[in-house]
ZAFIMAR-526595 format. One record per residue (C-alpha): chain; y, x, z. Coordinates in pm, 1 decimal. Each point is the difference from the previous one (the first is absolute). Layout:
ZAFIMAR-526595
kette:A c2:Y c1:X c3:Z
...
//
This chain:
ZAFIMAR-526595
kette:A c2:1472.2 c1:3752.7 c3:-3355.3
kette:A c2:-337.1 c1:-87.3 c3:-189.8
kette:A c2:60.7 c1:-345.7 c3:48.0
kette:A c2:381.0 c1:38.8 c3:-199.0
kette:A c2:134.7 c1:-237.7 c3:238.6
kette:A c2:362.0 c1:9.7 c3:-229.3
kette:A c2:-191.3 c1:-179.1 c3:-287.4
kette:A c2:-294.4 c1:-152.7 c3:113.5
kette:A c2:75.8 c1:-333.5 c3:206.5
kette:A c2:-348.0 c1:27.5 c3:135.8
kette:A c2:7.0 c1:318.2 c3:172.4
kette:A c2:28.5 c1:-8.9 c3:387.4
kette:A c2:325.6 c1:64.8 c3:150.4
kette:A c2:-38.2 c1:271.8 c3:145.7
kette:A c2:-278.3 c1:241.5 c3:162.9
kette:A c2:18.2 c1:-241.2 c3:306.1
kette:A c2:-160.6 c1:-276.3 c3:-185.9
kette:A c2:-249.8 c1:184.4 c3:-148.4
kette:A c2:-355.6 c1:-89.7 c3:117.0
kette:A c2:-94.7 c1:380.4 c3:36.9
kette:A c2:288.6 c1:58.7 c3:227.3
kette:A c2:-102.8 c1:22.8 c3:362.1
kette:A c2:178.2 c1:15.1 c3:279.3
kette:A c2:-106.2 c1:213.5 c3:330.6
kette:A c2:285.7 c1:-130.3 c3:207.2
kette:A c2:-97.2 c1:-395.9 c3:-59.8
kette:A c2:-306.6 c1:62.4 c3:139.4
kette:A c2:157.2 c1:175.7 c3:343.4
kette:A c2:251.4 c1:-313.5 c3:22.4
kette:A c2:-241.7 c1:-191.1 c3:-0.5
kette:A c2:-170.3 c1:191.3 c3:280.3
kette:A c2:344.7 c1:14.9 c3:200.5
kette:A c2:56.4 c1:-405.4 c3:-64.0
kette:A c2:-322.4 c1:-77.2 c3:150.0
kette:A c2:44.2 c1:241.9 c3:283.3
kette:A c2:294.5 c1:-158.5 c3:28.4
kette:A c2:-69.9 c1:-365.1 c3:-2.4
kette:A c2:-257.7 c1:120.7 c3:283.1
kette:A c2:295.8 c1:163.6 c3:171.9
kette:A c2:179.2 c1:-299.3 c3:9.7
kette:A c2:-248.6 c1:-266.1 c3:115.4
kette:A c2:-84.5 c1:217.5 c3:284.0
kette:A c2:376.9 c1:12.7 c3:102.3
kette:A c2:9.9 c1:-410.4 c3:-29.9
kette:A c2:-326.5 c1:-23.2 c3:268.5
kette:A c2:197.0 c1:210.5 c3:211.6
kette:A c2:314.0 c1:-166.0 c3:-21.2
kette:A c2:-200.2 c1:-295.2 c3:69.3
kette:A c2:-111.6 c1:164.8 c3:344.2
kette:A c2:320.9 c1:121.7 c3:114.8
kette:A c2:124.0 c1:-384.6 c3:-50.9
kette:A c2:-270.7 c1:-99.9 c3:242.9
kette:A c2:31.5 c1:241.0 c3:234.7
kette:A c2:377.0 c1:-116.8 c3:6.8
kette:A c2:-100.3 c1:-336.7 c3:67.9
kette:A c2:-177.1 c1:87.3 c3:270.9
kette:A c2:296.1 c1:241.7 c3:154.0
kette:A c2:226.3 c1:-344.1 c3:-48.7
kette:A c2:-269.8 c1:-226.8 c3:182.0
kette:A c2:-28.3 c1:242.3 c3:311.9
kette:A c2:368.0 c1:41.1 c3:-36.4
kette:A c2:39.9 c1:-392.9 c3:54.0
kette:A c2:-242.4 c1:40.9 c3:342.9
kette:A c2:214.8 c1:225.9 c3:117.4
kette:A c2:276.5 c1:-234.7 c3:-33.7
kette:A c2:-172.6 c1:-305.0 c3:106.1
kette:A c2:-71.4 c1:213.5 c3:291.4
kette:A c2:352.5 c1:123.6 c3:125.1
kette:A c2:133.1 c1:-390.1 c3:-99.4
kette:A c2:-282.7 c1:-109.0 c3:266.3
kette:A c2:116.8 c1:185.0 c3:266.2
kette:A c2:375.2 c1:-151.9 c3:-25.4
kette:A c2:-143.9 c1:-320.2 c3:86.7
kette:A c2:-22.4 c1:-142.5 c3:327.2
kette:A c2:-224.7 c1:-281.8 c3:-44.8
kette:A c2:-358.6 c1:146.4 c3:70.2
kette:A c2:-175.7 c1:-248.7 c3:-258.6
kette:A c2:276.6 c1:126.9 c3:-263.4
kette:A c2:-102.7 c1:372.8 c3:71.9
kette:A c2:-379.5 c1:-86.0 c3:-8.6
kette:A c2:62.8 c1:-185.1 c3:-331.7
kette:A c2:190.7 c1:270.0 c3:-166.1
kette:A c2:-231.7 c1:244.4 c3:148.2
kette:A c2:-327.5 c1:-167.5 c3:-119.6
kette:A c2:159.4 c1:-28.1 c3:-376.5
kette:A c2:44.3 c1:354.6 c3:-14.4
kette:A c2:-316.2 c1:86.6 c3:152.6
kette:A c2:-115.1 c1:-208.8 c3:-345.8
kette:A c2:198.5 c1:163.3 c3:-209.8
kette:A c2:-76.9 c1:344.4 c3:117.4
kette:A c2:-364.6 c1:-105.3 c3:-87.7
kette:A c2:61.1 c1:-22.1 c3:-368.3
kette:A c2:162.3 c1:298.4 c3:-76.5
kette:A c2:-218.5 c1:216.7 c3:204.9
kette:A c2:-355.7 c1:-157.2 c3:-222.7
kette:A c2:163.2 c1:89.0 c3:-329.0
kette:A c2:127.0 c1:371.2 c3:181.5
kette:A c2:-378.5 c1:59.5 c3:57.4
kette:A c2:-86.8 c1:-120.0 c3:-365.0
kette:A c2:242.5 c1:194.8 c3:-183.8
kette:A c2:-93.6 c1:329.1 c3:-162.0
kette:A c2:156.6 c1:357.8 c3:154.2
kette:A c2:44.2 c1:317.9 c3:-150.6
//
């Protein structure tokens, strides 16, 4: 009210404007956005993992099924063929199992 904000143009607004005013709770939201921001970058590595590690589920899900299609072959060079490309495969997904992080 020292200011007489209703007749002098150049008087702040309001307390809130003032350059004295300070507020306790900026300073903890602050605190809580960084936390935060930390938070959430930690959650994005991890969703990054699970993706891998669901890769690799849907690459040693594909052996198994290049496996069972093998064995409905009769042709031995067929079932050798199939069998050696998921013997490959299997190879790729089991590396980046051993590479990946665990809890």
């Amino acid at each position: 009210m020292k200011t007489d904000p209703l007749n002098n143009p150049d008087a702040p607004p309001g307390p809130l404007a003032m350059g004295e005013y300070h507020n306790a709770d900026s300073e903890e939201a602050a605190k809580r956005t960084n936390e935060a921001a930390q938070v959430f970058q930690e959650g994005t590595a991890a969703r990054a993992t699970s993706d891998k590690y669901v890769r690799a589920t849907v690459l040693l899900a594909t052996v198994l099924l290049l496996t069972a299609i093998s064995q409905r072959f009769h042709s031995h060079q067929v079932r050798m063929g199939l069998a050696i490309v998921a013997f490959l495969l299997l190879c790729l997904p089991l590396v980046r199992l051993v590479q990946l992080p665990r809890l």
